[in-house]
N, C-alpha and C positions, 0 to 999 in steps of 0.2 A: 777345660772342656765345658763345663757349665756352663761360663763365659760364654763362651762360642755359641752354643745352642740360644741360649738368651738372646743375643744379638742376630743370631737367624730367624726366630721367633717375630721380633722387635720390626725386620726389615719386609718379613714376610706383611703382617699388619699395615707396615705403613703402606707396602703396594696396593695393599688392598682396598685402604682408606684414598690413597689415590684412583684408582682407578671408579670407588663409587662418587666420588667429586667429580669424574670426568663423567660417570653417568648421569648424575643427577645435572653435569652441567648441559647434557644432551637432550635431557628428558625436558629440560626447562626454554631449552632452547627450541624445540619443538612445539611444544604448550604452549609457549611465551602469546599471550595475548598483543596486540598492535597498544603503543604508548598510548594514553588516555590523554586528553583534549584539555588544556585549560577549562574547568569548566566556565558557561556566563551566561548571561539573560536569555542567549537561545537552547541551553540544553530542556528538555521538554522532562518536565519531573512525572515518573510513573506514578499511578496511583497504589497506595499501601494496598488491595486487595484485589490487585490485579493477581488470575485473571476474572474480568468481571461476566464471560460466558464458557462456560466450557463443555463439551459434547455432553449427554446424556445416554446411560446405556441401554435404559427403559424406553426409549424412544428412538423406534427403527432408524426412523429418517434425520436426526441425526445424535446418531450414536458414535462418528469416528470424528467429526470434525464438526466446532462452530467458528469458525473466522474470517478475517475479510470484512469487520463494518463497515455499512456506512451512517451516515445519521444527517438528521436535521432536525431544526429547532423549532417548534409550533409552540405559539401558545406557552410558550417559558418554558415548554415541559421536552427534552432529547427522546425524540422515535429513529430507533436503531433499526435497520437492517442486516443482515449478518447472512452470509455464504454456509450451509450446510452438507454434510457427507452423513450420509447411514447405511445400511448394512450394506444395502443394496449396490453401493457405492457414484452413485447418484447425487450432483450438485444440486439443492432446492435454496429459498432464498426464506427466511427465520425473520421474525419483529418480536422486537423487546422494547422495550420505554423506560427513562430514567428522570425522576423530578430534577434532582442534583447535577444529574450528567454523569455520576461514578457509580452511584446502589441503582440496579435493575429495580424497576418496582413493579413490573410487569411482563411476560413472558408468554408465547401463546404459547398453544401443545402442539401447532400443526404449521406446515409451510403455509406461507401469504405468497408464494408466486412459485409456480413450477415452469413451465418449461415444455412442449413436447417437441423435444429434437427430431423426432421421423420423418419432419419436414422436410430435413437435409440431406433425406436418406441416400435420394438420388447423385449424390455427387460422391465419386469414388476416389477420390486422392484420400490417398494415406498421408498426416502431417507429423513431422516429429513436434511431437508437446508434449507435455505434462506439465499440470501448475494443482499442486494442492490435494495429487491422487484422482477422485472423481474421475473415472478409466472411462464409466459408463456416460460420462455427458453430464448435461443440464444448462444449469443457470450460474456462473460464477462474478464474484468480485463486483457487487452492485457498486454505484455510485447513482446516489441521488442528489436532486436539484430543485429549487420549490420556486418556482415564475408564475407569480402573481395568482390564481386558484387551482393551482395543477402540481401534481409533483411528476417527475421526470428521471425516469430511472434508464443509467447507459449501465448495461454488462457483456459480459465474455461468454457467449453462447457458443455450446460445444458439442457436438454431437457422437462424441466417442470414437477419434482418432480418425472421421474422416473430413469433417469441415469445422473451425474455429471461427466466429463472425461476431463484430461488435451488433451489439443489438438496440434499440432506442423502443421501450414503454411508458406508459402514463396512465395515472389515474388523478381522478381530484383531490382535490382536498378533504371536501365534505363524505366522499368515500373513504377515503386514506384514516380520517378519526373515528371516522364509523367503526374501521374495521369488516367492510363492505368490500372485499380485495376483488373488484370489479377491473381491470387492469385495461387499458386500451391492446388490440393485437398489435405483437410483438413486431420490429421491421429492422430486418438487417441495414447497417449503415455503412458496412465494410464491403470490400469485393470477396469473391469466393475466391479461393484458393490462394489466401494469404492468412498471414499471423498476424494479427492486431492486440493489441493492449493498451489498457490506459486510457480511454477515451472520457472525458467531461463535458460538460453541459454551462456557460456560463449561467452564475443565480440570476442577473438581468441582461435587457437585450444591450447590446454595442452601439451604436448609431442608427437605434431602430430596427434591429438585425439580431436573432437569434446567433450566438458562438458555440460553435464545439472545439474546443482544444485536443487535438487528435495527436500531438508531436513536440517532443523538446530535441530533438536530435537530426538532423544537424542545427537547426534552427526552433523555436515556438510557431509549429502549425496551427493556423485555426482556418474557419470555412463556416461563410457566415448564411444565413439564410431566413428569407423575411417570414418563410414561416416551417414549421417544422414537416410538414407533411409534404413537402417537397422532396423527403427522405419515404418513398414509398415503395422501398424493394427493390426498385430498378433500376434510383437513383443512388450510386455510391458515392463515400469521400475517400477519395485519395491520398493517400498517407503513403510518406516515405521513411526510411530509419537509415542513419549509418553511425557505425560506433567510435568514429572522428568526432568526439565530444571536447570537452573543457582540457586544458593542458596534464601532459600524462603526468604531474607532478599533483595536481589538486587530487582532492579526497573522492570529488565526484567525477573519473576520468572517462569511468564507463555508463552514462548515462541510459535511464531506465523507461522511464514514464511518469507520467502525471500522478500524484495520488488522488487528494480528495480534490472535488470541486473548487473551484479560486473562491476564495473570501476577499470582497470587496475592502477595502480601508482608505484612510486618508494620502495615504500615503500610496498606493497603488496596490493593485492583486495581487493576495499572498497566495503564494503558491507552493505547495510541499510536496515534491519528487523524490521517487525512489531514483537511487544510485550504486554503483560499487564501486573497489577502488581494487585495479587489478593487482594493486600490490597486497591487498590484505581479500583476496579471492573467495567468492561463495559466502560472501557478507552484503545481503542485503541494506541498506542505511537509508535514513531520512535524508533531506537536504530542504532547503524554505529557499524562496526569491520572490521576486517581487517585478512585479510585469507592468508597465505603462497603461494607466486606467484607458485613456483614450486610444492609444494602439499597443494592444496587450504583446504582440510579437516583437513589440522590444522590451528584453530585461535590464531593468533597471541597475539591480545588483543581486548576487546571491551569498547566501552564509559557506563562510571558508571553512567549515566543518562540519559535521554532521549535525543533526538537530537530535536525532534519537537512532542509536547503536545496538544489532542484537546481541545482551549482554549477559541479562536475566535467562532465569535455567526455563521459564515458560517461553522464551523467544529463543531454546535451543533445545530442548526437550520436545519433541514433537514429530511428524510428517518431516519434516524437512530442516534441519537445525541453519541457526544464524540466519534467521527472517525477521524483519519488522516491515510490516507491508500494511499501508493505510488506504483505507478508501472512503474515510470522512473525517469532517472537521465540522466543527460551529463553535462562534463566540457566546460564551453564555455569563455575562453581570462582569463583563470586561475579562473575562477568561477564554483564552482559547482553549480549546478539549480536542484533542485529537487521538481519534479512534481507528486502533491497528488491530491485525492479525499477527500471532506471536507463532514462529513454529509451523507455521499453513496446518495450525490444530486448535486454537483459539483466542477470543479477543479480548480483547486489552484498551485502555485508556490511557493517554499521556497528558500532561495542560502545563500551558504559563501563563503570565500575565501579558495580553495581549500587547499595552504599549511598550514594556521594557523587551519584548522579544523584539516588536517593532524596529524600536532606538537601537537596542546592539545589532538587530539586522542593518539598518541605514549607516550605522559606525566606522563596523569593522567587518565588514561583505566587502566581497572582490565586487566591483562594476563588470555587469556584461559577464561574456563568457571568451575566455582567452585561448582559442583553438588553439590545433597542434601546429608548430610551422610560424607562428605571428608572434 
């Protein structure tokens, strides 16, 4: 009798030991993160004190959100631009400056570029968006450009759920380190009642011809123009998008947009886009390629993998988890530094060495881009 009850005991247990096997092999199966990448010269190493901006609560304007940089290089020393949310819920545009390019060493108290969307008031379509919160509008996802004494800032102007419009500003140089936030008036570059993203500025002219890279989908859009003020409200660029991108088997099948400005090399335009990969869903990722100096609308070759992954708990802990979303880059003493937004809630720095990122791009990159059907 003992016997028996022992053995019923014994069999009970093992069920049970089974059946948490099968749960835990559920739970994991679930969780299970996508296989990690051989790492090599193009993974983009975080830096140890990432993140290097993070909201402040003491400060209205932005106390829920600092991300989205951009940056460029003056004078040895990295001047960040950064996307802002505060109470109000209100995108302004934030400057910070870094000797090194990782320690802030400088941070104002107050936005350098606001915005007043009531310009837009008149236009009444309703769009579905959201990027980043900001319900009420503003100024989002700067990307800046520096051509020759002028800086050149393209963003995502928004006027709170009834027009979306890329925007094109400037101010000089000589204002810009002042700290003189004198800005040229703002001028839509997009049409109304579309969605636009990603828009860049090439850092020098093309064959005498100012570029704006508006498009990687289905092709590398640009739209060239001898000078910029040809862009004066009335005149739009036309931009198309369809998500027949790269083969549904590569990492980058669902093609995004441009991030930061093309960085000039020997070798041709680096270019770093966002992507996802419909197999691994709601995962924003890097990708790098490399575009024909003299006709940039043909890609040379792109990296067979991502360049930077949202993996870390500040690029999932946030507004919006599994985001890494950049909108600057600059080479600094042979270093690239690329500067993202973790989370659509703060930013972050990534870098490598420019020429071994280069070499294993030129290596082991797919050539081109290999549609779906070819």
């Amino acid at each position: 009798m003992i016997m028996a009850e022992r053995k019923k005991k014994i069999t009970k247990l093992k069920n049970q030991s089974s059946k948490k096997r099968a749960l835990k092999h559920v739970i994991r199966k679930i969780t299970k993160k996508p296989a990690k990448h051989k790492r090599t010269s193009l993974d983009l190493k975080r830096h140890a004190n990432n993140p290097i901006l993070e909201p402040r609560t003491e400060r209205d304007w932005e106390s829920r959100a600092t991300f989205n940089p951009t940056a460029a290089l003056i004078d040895n020393k990295v001047h960040i631009l950064y996307r802002a949310i505060g109470n109000d819920d209100r995108s302004v545009i934030g400057y910070a400056n870094s000797h090194d390019g990782y320690a802030i060493a400088e941070k104002l108290d107050h936005p350098v570029y606001e915005e007043d969307t009531a310009r837009s008031a008149g236009i009444t379509l309703q769009i579905p968006y959201s990027s980043g919160g900001g319900t009420a509008g503003g100024s989002e996802d700067p990307r800046l450009t520096i051509i020759d004494d002028t800086a050149y800032m393209i963003y995502t102007s928004f006027d709170g759920w009834g027009s979306l419009r890329m925007t094109l500003t400037s101010i000089t140089i000589e204002d810009f380190l002042n700290k003189r936030w004198r800005w040229k008036t703002p001028v839509h570059i997009s049409p109304p009642n579309e969605i636009h993203k990603c828009w860049v500025l090439f850092p020098e002219k093309i064959r005498g011809k100012f570029a704006i890279l508006h498009g990687l989908s289905p092709e590398v859009q640009i739209d060239y123009f001898d000078n910029l003020n040809e862009l004066d409200g009335k005149h739009y660029i036309k931009s198309t998008y369809s998500s027949n991108g790269p083969s549904a088997k590569s990492w980058d099948n669902w093609m995004r947009g441009v991030g930061p400005a093309p960085i000039k090399t020997k070798l041709g335009w680096l270019v770093l886009y966002h992507a996802m990969d419909k197999r691994d869903p709601n995962r924003y990722k890097l990708g790098a390629m490399l575009l024909d100096l003299k006709d940039p609308t043909k890609i040379i070759i792109r990296s067979r993998q991502p360049v930077l992954e949202p993996d870390e708990d500040y690029e999932n802990n946030g507004f919006k988890w599994g985001v890494v979303y950049s909108c600057g880059a600059v080479v600094k003493d042979g270093t690239l530094l690329v500067y993202y937004g973790g989370a659509d809630s703060v930013s972050c720095v990534a870098a490598a060495n420019l020429n071994a990122f280069l070499k294993e791009l030129i290596t082991h990159g797919r050539p081109g881009i290999s549609r779906r059907g070819r």
